[in-house]
DRENBA-61044 format. One line per field, with one value per residue (C-alpha): x, y, z; residue number from 1. Coordinates in Angstrom, 1 decimal, always signed. Layout:
BEGIN
px	c(X,...) $
py	c(Y,...) $
pz	c(Z,...) $
nr	c(NUM,...) $
This chain:
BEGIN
px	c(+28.2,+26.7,+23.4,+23.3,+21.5,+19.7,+17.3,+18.6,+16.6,+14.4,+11.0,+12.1,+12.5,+8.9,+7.0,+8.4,+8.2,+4.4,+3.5,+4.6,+2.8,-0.6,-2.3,-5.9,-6.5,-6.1,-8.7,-11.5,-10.6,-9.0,-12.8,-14.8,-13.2,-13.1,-16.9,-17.6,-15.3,-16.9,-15.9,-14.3,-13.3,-11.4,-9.7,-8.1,-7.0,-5.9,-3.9,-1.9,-0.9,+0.1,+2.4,+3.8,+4.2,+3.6,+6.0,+8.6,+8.6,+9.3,+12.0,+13.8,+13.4,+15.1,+17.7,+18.9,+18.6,+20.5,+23.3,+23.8,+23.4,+21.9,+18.8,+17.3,+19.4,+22.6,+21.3,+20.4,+24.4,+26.3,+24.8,+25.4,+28.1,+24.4,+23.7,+21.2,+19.1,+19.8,+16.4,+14.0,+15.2,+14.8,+11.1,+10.8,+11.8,+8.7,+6.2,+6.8,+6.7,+3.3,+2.4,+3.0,+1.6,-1.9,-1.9,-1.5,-5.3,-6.7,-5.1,-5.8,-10.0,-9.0,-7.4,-10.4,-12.9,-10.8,-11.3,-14.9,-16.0,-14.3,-16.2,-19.4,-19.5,-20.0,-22.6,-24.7,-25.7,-27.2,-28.8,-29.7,-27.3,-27.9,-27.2,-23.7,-23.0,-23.2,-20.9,-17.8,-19.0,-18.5,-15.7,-13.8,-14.1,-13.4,-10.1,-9.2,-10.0,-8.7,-5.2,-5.1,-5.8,-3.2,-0.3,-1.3,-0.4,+2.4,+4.1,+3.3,+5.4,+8.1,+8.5,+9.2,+11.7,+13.7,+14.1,+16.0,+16.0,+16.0,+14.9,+12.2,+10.8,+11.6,+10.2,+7.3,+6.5,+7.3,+4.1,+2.1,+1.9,+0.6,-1.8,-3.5,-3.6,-5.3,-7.8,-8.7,-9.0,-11.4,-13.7,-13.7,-15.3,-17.9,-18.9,-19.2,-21.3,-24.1,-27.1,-27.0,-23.3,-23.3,-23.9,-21.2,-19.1,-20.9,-20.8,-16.4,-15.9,-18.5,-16.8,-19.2,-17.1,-20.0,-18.6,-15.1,-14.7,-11.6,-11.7,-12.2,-9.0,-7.2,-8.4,-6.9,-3.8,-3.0,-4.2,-2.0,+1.0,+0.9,-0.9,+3.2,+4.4,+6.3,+7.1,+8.3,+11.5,+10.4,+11.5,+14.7,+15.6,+14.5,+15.9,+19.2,+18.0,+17.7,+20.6,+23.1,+22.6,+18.6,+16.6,+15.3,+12.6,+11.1,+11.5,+9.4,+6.9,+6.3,+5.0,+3.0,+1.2,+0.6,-0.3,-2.7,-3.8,-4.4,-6.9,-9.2,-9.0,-10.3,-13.2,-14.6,-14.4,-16.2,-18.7,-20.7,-21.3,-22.5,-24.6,-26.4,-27.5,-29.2,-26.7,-24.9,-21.6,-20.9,-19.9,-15.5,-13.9,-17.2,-17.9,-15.1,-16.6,-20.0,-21.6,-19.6,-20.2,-24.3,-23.5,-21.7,-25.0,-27.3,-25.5,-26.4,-23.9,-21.1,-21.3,-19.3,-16.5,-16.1,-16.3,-13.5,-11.7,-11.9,-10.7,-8.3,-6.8,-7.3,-5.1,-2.3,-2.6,-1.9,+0.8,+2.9,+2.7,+3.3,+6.3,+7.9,+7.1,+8.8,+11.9,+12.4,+12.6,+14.8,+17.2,+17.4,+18.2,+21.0,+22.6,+22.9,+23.6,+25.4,+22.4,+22.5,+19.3,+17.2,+17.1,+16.4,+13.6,+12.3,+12.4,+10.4,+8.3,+7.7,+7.4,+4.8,+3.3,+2.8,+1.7,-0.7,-2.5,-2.6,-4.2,-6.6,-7.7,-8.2,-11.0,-12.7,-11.5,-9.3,-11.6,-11.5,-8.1,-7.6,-5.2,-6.4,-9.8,-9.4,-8.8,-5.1,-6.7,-8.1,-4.5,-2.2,-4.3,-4.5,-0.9,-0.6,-2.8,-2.3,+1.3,+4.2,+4.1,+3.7,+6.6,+8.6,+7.9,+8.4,+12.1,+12.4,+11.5,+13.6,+16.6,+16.2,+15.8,+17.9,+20.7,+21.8,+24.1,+23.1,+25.3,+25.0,+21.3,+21.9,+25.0,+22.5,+20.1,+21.8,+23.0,+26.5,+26.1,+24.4,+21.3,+19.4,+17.5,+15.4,+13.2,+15.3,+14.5,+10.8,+11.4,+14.4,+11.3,+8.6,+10.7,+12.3,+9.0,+5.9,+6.2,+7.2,+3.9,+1.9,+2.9,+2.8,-0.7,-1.6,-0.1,-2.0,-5.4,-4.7,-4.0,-7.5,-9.6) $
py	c(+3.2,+1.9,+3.6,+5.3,+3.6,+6.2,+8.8,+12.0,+14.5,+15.1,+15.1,+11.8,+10.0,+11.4,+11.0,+7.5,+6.2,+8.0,+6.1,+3.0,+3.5,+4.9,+1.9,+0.2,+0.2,+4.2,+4.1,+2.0,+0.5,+3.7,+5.6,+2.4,+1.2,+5.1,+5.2,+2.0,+2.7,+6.1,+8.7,+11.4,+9.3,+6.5,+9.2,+10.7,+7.1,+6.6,+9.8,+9.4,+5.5,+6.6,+9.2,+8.1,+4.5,+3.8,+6.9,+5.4,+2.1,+3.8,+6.1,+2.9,+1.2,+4.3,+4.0,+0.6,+1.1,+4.0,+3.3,+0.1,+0.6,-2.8,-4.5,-5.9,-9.6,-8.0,-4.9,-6.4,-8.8,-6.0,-4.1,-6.7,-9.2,-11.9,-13.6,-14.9,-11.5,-12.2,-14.0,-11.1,-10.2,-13.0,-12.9,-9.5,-10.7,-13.7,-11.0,-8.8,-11.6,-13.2,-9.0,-8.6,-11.5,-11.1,-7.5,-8.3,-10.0,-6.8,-4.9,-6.9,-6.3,-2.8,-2.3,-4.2,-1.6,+1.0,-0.2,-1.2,+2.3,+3.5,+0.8,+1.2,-1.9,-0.1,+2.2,-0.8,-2.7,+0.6,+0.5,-2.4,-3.8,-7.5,-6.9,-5.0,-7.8,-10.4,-9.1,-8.4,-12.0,-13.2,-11.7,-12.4,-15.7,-15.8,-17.8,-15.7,-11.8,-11.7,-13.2,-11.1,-7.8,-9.0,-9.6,-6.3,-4.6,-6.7,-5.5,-2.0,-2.4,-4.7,-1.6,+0.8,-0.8,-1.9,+1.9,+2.1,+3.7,+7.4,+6.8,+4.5,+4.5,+8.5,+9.6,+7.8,+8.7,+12.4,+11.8,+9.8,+10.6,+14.5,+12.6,+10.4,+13.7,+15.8,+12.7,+12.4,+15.8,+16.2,+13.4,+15.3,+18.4,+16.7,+14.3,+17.2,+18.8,+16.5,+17.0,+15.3,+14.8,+16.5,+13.1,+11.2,+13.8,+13.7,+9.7,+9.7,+12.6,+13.2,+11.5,+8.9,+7.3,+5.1,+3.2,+3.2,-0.3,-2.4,-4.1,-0.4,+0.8,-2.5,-1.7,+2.3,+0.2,-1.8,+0.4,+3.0,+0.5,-1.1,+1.4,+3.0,+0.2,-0.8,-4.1,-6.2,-4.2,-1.9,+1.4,-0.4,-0.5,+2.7,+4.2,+2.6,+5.3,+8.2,+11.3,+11.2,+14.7,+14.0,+14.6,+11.3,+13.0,+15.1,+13.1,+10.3,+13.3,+14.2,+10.6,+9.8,+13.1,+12.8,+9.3,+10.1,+13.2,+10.8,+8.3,+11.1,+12.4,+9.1,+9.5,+12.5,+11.6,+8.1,+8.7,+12.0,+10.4,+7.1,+8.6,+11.2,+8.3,+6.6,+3.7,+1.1,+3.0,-0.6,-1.9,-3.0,-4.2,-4.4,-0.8,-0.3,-3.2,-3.5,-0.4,+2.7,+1.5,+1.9,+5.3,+5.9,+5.0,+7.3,+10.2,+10.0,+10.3,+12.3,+9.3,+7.6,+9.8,+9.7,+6.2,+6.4,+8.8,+6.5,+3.3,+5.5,+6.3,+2.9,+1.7,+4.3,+3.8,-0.1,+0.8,+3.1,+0.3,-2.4,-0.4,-0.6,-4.6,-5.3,-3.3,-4.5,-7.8,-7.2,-5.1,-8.4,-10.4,-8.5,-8.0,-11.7,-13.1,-12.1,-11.9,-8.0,-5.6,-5.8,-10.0,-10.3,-8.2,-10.1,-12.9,-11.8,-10.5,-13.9,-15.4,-13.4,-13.2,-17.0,-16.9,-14.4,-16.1,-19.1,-17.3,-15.5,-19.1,-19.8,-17.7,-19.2,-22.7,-23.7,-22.7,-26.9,-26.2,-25.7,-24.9,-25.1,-25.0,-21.6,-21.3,-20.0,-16.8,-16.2,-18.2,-15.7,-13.0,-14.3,-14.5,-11.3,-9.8,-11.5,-13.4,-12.0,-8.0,-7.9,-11.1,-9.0,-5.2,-6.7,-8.3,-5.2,-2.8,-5.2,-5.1,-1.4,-0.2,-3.3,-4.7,-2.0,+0.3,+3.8,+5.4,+4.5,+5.7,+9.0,+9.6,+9.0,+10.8,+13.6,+13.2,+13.0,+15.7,+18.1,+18.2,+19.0,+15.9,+16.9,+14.4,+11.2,+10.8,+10.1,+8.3,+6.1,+4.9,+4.6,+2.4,+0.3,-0.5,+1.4,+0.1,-3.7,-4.0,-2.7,-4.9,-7.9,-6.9,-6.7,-10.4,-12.2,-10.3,-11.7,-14.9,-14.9,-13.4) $
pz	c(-17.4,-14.1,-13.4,-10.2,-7.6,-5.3,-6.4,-7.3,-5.2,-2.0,-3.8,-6.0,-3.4,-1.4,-4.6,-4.9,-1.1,-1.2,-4.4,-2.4,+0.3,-1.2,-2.9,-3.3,+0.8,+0.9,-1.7,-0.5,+3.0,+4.8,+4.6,+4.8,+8.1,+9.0,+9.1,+10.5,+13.5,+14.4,+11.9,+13.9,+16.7,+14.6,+12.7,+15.4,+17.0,+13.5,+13.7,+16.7,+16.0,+12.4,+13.3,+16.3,+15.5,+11.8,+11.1,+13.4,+11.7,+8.3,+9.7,+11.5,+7.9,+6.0,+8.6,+8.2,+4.5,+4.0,+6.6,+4.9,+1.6,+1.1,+0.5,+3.5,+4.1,+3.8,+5.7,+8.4,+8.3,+7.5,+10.7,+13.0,+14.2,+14.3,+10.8,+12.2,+11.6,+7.9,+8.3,+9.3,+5.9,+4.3,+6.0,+4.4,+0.7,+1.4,+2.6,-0.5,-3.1,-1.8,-1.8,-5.0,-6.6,-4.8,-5.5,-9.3,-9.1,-7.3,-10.1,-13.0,-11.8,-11.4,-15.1,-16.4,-15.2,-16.5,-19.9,-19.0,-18.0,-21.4,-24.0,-21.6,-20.3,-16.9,-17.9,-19.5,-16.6,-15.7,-11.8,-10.9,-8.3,-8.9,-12.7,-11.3,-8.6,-11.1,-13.7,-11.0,-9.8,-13.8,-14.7,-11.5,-11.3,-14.8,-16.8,-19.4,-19.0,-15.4,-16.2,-19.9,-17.7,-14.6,-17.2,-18.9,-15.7,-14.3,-18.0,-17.2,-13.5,-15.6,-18.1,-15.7,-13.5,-16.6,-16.4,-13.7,-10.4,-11.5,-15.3,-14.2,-10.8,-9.7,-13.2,-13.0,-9.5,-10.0,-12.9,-11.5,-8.2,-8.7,-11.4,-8.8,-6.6,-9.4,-10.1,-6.5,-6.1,-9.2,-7.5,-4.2,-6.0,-7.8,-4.8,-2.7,-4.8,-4.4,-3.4,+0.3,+0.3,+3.7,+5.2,+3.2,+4.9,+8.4,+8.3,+7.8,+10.0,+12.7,+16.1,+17.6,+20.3,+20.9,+17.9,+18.6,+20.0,+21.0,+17.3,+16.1,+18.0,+16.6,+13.2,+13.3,+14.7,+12.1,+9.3,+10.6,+10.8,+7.4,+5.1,+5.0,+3.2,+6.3,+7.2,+4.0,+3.6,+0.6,+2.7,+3.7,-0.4,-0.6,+2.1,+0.7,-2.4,-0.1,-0.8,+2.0,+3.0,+3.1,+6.2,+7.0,+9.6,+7.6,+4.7,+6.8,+8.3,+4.6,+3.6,+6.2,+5.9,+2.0,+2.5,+5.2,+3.3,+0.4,+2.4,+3.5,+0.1,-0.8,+2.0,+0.2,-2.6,-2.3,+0.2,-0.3,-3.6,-1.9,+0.5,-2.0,-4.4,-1.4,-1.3,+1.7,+2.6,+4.4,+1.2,+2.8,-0.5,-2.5,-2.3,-5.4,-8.0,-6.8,-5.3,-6.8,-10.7,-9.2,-7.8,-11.3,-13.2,-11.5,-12.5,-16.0,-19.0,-16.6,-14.8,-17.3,-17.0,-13.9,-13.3,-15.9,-13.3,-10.5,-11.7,-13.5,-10.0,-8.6,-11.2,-10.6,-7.0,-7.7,-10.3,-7.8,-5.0,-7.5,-8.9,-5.5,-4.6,-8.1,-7.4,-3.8,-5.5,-8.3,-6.3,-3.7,-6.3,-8.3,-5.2,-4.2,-7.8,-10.8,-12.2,-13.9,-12.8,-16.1,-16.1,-12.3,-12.9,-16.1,-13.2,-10.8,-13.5,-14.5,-11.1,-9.1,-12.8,-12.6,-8.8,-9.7,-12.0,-9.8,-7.3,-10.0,-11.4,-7.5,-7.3,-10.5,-12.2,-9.4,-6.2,-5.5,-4.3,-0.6,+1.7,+5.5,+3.9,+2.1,-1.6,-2.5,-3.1,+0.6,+1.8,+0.5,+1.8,+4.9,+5.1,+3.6,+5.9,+9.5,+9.6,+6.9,+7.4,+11.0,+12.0,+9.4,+11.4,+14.7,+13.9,+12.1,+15.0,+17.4,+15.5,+15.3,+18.7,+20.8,+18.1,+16.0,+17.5,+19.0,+18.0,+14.2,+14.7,+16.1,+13.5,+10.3,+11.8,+12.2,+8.9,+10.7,+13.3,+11.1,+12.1,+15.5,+16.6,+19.7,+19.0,+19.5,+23.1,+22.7,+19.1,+20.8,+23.5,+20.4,+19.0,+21.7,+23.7,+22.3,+18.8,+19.8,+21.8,+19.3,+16.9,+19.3,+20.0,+16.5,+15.4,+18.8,+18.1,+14.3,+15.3,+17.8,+15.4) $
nr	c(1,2,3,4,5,6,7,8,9,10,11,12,13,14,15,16,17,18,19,20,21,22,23,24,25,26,27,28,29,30,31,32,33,34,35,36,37,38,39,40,41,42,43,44,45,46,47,48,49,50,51,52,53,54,55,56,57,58,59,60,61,62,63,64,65,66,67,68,69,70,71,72,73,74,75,76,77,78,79,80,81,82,83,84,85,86,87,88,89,90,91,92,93,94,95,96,97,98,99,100,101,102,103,104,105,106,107,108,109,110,111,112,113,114,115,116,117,118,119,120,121,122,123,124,125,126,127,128,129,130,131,132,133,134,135,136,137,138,139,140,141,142,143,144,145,146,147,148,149,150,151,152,153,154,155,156,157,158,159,160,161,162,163,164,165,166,167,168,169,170,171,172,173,174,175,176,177,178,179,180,181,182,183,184,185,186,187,188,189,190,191,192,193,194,195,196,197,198,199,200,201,202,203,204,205,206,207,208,209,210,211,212,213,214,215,216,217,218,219,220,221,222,223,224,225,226,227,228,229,230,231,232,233,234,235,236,237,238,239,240,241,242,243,244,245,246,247,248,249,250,251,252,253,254,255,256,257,258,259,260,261,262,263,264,265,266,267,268,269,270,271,272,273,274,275,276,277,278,279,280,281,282,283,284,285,286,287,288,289,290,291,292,293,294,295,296,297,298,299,300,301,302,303,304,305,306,307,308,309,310,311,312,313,314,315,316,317,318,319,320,321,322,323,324,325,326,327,328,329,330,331,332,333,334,335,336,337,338,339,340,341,342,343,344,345,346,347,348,349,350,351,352,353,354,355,356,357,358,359,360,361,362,363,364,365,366,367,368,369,370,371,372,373,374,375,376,377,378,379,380,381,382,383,384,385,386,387,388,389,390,391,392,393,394,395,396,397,398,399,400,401,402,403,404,405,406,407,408,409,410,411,412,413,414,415,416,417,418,419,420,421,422,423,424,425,426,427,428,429,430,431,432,433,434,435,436,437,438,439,440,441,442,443,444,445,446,447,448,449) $
């Protein structure tokens, strides 16, 4: 019997699309950039542009998903008489495999201190931030450990989407998504329970608009745009999963307020913690490996288990974004081939598998190896990071709100007349002008920088 492709409720398909977008930037970057950008002041920036803009990205994706019932090439054909927007899909299935295979490396360090904090490796190199610096440094640029602990993790993504859409991904998600919750929310308490954390939570929420500068506003921009999981065709796959009778507006309201919810979660839990053990909140991406382990140690034994808990969510965080990068994949390429579900996601498996541990070995072994003067690590990301996901919104966005017919729009909206839709007016102008610019000002300031 043919599985069912779609997930078989409203909260399987919110846990699932909210473990896809909530990954390792909710976790660290959200509260570091947060308090950089002037706490109070960036958040609400970061407010606005993630609900009227990142929000409207998603809901456009979940509409060309579930009116088509395709993955994102033949979404994008069947939807209009131009094959030529075929490629904004085919742009989308590039962005997600280059995604996925970095993100393997990130999570492959993560999964490593996991097991770390649990044999004690963490708690051994005690306080002394050189002796911490220099282990990440070790074991990152390493040959063996970081490509044991990446394939370790890309099995865990493999196992579950051999599971199937319901089976596998909305089973998981309905877990492991109240999990990472529960974890985050157990590091909030005891963070906040510092002594001193009242300027941990002064530093990510007190508005100093003195801070809030034009790369500040950028930054709440594009943080707000891609922290959904928007722009590489994941919500178009699973929007094609979305119940018919679903309301796709407050299905998309519902992410982007747990995903949001999650970041500043994320804030208090990190950095009341940080700030009461005396350490550099402006820590970006070394913060997690390199600066929280310290914090960690000064708390004595406890500080063992919850260094446990944090890495513990990191990895879950990873896993539930991963999870939807692998899918996205294997559901592109069952539905192109005749290639069954299971084996075309043993080859993706394999393939951003094998182009993670290239770019692993580029940090280490293989940091000789340049592209444009950057090693394939720092390549991809800068792909990853500048280029792929914002071309891919913007054709996305444009296809949207000038190719796709109106009336389409308005009829899955309204899930066929059903529904009241007083808000299409002002979502028809986000999406036809507001949301273009942004984007276009997002990919030139990129491209400057």
């Amino acid at each position: 019997m043919k599985e069912q492709k779609s997930f078989s409720s409203s909260i399987g398909a919110i846990m699932a699309a909210v473990g896809s977008a909530v990954g390792l930037g909710n976790i660290w970057r959200f509260p570091y950039i947060c308090g950089k950008y002037g706490g109070g002041a960036f958040l609400i920036v970061y407010l606005l542009f993630v609900f009227l803009l990142g929000s409207v990205l998603m809901m456009s994706e979940f509409v060309i998903g579930r009116r088509s019932q395709h993955t994102p090439m033949k979404a994008f054909a069947s939807l209009s008489p131009k094959k030529g927007w075929m490629l904004v899909g085919a742009l989308s299935i590039v962005t997600v495999f280059f995604i996925l295979s970095q993100y393997l490396v990130l999570a492959g360090w993560t999964t490593e201190y996991v097991w770390d904090s649990v044999n004690g490796t963490v708690a051994s190199l005690g306080t002394d931030a050189g002796a911490i610096s220099s282990y990440f440094a070790q074991f990152s640029t390493g040959t063996w450990m970081p490509v044991l602990m990446l394939v370790i993790f890309s099995a865990i993504v493999l196992v579950v989407i051999l599971g199937g859409v319901q089976k596998g991904i909305e089973n998981v998600s309905k877990i492991l998504m109240p999990f990472l919750v529960l974890l985050v929310l157990v590091l909030c308490v005891r963070s906040l329970t510092l002594p001193g954390a009242g300027k941990g939570v002064e530093y990510l929420f007190s508005p100093d608009f003195s801070k809030l500068t034009a790369e500040g506003i950028l930054a709440a921009l594009g943080q707000a745009l891609f922290s959904l999981s928007v722009g590489m065709g994941t919500m178009i796959v699973y929007g094609s999963y979305i119940p018919l009778n679903d309301n796709l507006f407050k299905t998309a309201m519902w992410i982007t307020a747990s995903d949001t919810l999650i970041a500043i979660l994320a804030g208090l839990a990190i950095f009341p913690a940080v700030f009461s053990c005396g350490f550099d909140p402006a820590g970006g991406p070394g913060l997690v490996y390199c600066v929280l382990p310290n914090v960690f140690n000064t708390m004595g034994s406890a500080g063992t288990v919850f260094s446990f808990i944090f890495f513990l969510l990191l990895a879950v965080a990873a896993l539930t974004s991963a999870i939807s990068l692998l899918e996205t994949l294997t559901a592109w390429f069952a539905e192109h081939t005749r290639v069954g579900r299971k084996t075309s996601a043993v080859i993706f498996f394999l393939l951003s598998t094998a182009f993670g541990i290239l770019f692993s070995l580029s940090v280490g072994p293989m940091s000789g190896v340049k592209v444009i003067g950057l090693t394939l690590f720092d390549f991809v990301d800068r792909l990853n990071s500048i280029y792929l996901p914002p071309l891919t919104a913007l054709g996305t966005i444009i296809f949207f709100g000038w190719v796709m017919k109106e009336d389409l729009i308005k009829d899955e909206l309204s899930n066929h007349g059903t529904l009241k839709t007083g808000y299409y007016p002002l979502f028809r102008i986000l999406a036809r002008f507001v949301a273009p610019l942004a984007l276009m000002v997002v990919i030139i300031s990129g491209i400057l920088m």
